[in-house]
C-alpha positions as CSV (number, residue, x, y, z in Angstrom):
1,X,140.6,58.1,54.5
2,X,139.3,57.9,51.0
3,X,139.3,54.8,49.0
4,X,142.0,56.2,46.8
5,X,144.4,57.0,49.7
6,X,143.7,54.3,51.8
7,X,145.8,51.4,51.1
8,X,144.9,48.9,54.0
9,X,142.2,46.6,54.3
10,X,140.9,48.7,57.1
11,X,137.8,51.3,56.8
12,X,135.1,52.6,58.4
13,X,131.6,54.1,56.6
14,X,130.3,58.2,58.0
15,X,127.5,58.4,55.8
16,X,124.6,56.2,54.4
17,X,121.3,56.6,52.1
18,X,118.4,55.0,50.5
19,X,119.3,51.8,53.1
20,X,118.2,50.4,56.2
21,X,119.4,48.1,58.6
22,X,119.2,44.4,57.4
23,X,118.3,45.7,54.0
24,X,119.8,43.2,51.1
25,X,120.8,44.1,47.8
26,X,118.4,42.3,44.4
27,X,121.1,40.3,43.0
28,X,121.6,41.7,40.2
29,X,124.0,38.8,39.1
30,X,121.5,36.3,39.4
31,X,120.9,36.8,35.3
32,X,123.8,38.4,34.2
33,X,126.7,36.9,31.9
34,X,130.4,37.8,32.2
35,X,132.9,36.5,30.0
36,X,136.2,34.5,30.9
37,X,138.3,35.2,32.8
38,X,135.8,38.6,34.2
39,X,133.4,38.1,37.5
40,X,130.3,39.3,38.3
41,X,130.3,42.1,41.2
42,X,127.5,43.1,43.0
43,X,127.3,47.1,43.0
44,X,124.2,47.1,45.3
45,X,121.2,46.5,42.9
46,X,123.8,46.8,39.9
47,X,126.6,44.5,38.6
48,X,129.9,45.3,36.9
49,X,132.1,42.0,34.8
50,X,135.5,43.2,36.5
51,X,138.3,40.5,37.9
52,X,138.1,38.4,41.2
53,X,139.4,39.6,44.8
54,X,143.6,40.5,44.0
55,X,143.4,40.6,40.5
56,X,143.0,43.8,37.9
57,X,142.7,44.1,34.3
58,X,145.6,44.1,31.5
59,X,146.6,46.6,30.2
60,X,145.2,45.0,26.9
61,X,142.0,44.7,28.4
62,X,141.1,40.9,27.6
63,X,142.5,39.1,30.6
64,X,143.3,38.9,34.2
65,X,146.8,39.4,35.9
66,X,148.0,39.4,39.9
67,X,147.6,43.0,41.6
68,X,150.9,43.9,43.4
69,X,149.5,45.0,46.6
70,X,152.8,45.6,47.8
71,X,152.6,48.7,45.4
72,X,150.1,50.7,47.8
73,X,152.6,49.7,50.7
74,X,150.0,47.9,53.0
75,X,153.2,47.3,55.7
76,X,153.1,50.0,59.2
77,X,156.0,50.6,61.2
78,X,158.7,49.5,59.0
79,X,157.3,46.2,58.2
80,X,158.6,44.6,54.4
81,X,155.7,43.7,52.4
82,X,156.2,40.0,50.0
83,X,153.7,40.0,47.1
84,X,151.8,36.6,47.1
85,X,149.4,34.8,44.7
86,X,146.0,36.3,44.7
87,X,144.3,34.3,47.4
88,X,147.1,35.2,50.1
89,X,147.2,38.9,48.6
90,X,151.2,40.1,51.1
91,X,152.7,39.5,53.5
92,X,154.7,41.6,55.6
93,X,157.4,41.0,57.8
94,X,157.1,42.5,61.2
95,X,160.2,44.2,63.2
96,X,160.7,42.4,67.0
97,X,158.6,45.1,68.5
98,X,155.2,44.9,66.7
99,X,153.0,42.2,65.1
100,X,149.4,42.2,63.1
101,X,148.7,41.5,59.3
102,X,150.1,45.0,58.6
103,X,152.2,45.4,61.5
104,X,149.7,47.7,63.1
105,X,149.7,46.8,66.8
106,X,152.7,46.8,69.7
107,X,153.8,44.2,71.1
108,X,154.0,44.4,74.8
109,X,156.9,43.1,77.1
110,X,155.8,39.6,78.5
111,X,156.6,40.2,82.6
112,X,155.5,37.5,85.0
113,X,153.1,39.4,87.2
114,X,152.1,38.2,90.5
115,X,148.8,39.7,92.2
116,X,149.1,39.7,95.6
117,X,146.5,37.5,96.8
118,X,148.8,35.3,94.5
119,X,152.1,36.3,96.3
120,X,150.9,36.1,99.6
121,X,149.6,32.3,98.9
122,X,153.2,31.4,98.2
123,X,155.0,32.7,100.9
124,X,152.3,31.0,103.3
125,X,153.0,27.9,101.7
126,X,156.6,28.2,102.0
127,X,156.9,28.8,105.8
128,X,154.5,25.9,106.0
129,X,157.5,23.4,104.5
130,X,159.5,25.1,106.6
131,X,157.9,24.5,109.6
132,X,157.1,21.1,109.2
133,X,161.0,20.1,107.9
134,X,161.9,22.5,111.5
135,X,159.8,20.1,113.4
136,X,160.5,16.4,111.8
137,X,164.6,17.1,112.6
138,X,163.8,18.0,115.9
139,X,161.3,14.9,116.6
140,X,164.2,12.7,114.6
141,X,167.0,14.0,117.0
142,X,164.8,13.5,120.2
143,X,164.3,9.7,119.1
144,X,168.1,9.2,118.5
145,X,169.0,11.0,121.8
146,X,166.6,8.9,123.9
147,X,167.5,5.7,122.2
148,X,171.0,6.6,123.1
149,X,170.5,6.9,126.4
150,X,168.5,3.6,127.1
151,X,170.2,1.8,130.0
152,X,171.5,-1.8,129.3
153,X,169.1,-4.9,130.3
154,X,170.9,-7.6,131.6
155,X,169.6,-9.8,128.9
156,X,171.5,-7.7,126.5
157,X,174.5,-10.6,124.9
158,X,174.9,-8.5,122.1
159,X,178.6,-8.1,122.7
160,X,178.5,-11.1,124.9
161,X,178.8,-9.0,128.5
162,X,176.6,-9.7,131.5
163,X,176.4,-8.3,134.7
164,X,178.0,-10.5,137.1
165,X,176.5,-8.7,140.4
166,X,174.5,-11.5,142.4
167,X,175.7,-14.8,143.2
168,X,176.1,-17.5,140.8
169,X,176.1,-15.0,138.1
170,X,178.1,-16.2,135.2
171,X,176.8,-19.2,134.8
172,X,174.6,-18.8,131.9
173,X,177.2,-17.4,129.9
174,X,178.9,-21.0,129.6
175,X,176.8,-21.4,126.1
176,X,176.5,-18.3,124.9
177,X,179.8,-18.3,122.9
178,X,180.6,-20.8,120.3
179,X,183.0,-23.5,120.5
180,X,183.8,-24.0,117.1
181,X,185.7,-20.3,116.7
182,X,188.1,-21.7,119.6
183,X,189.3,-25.2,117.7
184,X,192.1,-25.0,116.0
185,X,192.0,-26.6,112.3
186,X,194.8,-28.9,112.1
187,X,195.3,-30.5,108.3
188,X,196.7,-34.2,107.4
189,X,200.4,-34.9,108.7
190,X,202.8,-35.0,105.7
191,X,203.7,-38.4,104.2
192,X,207.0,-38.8,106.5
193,X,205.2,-37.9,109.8
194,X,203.1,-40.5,108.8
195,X,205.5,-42.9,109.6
196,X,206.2,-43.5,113.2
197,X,209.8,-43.0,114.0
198,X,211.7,-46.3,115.7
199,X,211.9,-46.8,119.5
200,X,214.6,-45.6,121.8
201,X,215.8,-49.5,122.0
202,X,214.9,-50.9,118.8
203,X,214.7,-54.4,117.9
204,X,218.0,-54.6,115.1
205,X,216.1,-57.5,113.1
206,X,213.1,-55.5,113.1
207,X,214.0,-51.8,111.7
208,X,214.9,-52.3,107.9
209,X,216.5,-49.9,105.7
210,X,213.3,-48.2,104.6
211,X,212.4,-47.3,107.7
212,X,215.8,-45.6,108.4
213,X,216.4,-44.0,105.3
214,X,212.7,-42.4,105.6
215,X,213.8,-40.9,109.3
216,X,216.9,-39.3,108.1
217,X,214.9,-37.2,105.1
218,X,212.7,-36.5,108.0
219,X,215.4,-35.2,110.4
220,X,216.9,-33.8,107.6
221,X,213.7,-31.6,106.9
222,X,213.4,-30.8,110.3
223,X,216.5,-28.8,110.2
224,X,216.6,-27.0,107.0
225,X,213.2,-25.8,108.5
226,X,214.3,-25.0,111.4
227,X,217.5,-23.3,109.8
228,X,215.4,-20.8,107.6
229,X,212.6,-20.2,110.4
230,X,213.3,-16.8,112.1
231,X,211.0,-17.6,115.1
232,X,213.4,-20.5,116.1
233,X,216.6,-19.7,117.6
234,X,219.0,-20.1,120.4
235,X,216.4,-18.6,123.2
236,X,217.8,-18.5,127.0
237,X,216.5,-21.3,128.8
238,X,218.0,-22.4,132.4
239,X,217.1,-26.3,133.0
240,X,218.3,-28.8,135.4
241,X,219.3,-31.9,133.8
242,X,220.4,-34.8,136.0
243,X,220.9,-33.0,139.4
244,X,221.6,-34.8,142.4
245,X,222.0,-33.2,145.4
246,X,220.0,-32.6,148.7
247,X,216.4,-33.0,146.9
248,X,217.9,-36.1,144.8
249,X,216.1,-39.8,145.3
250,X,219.2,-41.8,144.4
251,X,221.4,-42.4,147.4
252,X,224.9,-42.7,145.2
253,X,225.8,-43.7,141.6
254,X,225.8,-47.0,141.4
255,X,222.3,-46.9,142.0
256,X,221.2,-44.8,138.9
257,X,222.7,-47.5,136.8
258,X,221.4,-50.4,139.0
259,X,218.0,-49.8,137.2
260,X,219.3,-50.2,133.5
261,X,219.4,-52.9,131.0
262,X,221.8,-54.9,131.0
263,X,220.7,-56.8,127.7
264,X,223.1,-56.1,124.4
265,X,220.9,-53.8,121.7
266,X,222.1,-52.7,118.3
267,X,222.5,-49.2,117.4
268,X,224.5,-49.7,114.1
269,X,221.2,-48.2,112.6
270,X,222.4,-44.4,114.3
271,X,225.6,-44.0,111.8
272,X,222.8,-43.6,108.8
273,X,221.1,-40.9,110.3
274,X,224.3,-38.4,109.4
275,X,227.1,-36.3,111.2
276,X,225.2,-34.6,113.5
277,X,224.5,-38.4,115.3
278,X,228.1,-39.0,115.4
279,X,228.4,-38.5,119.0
280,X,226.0,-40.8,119.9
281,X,227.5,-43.2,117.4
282,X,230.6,-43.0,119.5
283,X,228.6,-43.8,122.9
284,X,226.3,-46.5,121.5
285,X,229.4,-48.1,119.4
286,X,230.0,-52.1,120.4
287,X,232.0,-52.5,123.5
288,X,233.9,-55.8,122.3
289,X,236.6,-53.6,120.3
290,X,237.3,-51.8,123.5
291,X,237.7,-54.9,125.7
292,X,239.9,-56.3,123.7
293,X,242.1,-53.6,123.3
294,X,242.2,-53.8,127.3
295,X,243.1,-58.0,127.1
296,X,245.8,-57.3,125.0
């Protein structure tokens, strides 16, 4: 295209003469004077005072202004030229499908292309990690079967079993459990067991008041506990108290109490123990009352 028609930056020369190849012009504005604000531009052994690269004359003539290049409409393809200062000349904005200073070239679609040397690599690589996960299950289950099936040693106390099969066997097992889990932790007595509780025959001049006041809150105890406990009760239970008989040692009566004391005890001590002692208040009551009662 002629200069005149062509509005891009692009061009090409047909026809030369008068030059050579590597041929260089005089400088012809090695000596020459251009006033402000005009350049010097080499014509090829001539010069010419015009303005610098993007800017053209005034219309007055006297000074330089910005050349709207957007004016020769630079943009291809539908592209929207932007008029810049002179150095940066335009600016054109490019629609999605092309690109280039002037929107010139296509853009092509970006696809992820294998070759098939490429391809081929991958899939060998991928039955490879398949193979060797294929084979490490199987060696893994093989391990677990056969550990499974390991027969039991006789030295095996694991679950404290052994094989009791030859004579004597057994007796190595009297250690191999531990004592301790088969005691029974038993904390301090309260402060009332503490005391010991008077003899059957006590000694009147030796149990004080103290002593009996501290067995009744005891007994007392006792029986609320055993009142509220659910696991105590009236349970069937067949004994044989005082039997005589066929099987009995004593030949008569008499001879039951021949073995008694005769000595007189004290068991004014019982009437402080409460109501539920009453009966044995009654038994263990002084017989001098009743002896009288006979004299007279």
């Amino acid at each position: 295209l002629p200069p005149a028609t062509n509005g891009t930056q692009w061009g090409q020369a047909t026809m030369a003469k008068n030059i050579e190849r590597y041929c260089s012009s005089n400088n012809p504005c090695q000596n020459a004077y251009c006033p402000e604000p005009f350049e010097c531009v080499d014509l090829w052994n001539k010069y010419e005072c015009a303005c610098g690269d993007g800017m053209i004359i005034s219309p007055e003539g006297k000074t330089c202004i910005d050349r709207n290049e957007c004016l020769d409409y630079p943009c291809m393809n539908g592209g929207t030229c932007i008029n810049q200062e002179p150095r940066f000349k335009y600016k054109c904005i490019c629609p999605d499908s092309y690109w280039g200073e002037s929107c010139e070239f296509l853009k092509e679609r970006q696809a992820l292309k294998f070759s098939t040397s490429a391809l081929a690599a991958v899939i060998t690589c991928l039955l490879l990690i398949i193979i060797l996960l294929f084979l490490y299950f199987s060696c893994s289950r093989r391990r677990s079967a056969s550990f499974n099936k390991k027969p039991a040693t006789k030295d095996d106390i694991r679950e404290n079993i052994i094989n009791y099969c030859d004579e004597g066997g057994g007796e190595n097992d009297m250690t191999a459990f531990d004592m301790k889990t088969l005691k029974i932790p038993i904390g301090p007595l309260p402060e009332l067991v503490q005391h010991k509780a008077p003899p059957v025959r006590p000694d009147i001049a030796v149990v004080s008041d103290q002593v009996v006041t501290k067995v009744d809150v005891f007994l007392g105890d006792r029986k609320r506990r055993a009142d509220v406990d659910p696991a105590t009760g009236p349970f069937d239970d067949l004994r044989n108290y005082a039997y005589e008989g066929c099987g009995s040692t004593a030949g008569s009566l008499s001879s039951l109490q021949s073995g008694t004391d005769d000595e007189p005890h004290e068991y004014s001590f019982l009437a402080s123990w409460g109501p539920r002692f009453d009966k044995l208040v009654k038994i263990y009551e002084p017989k001098t009352q009743i002896e009288d009662d006979d004299v007279s």
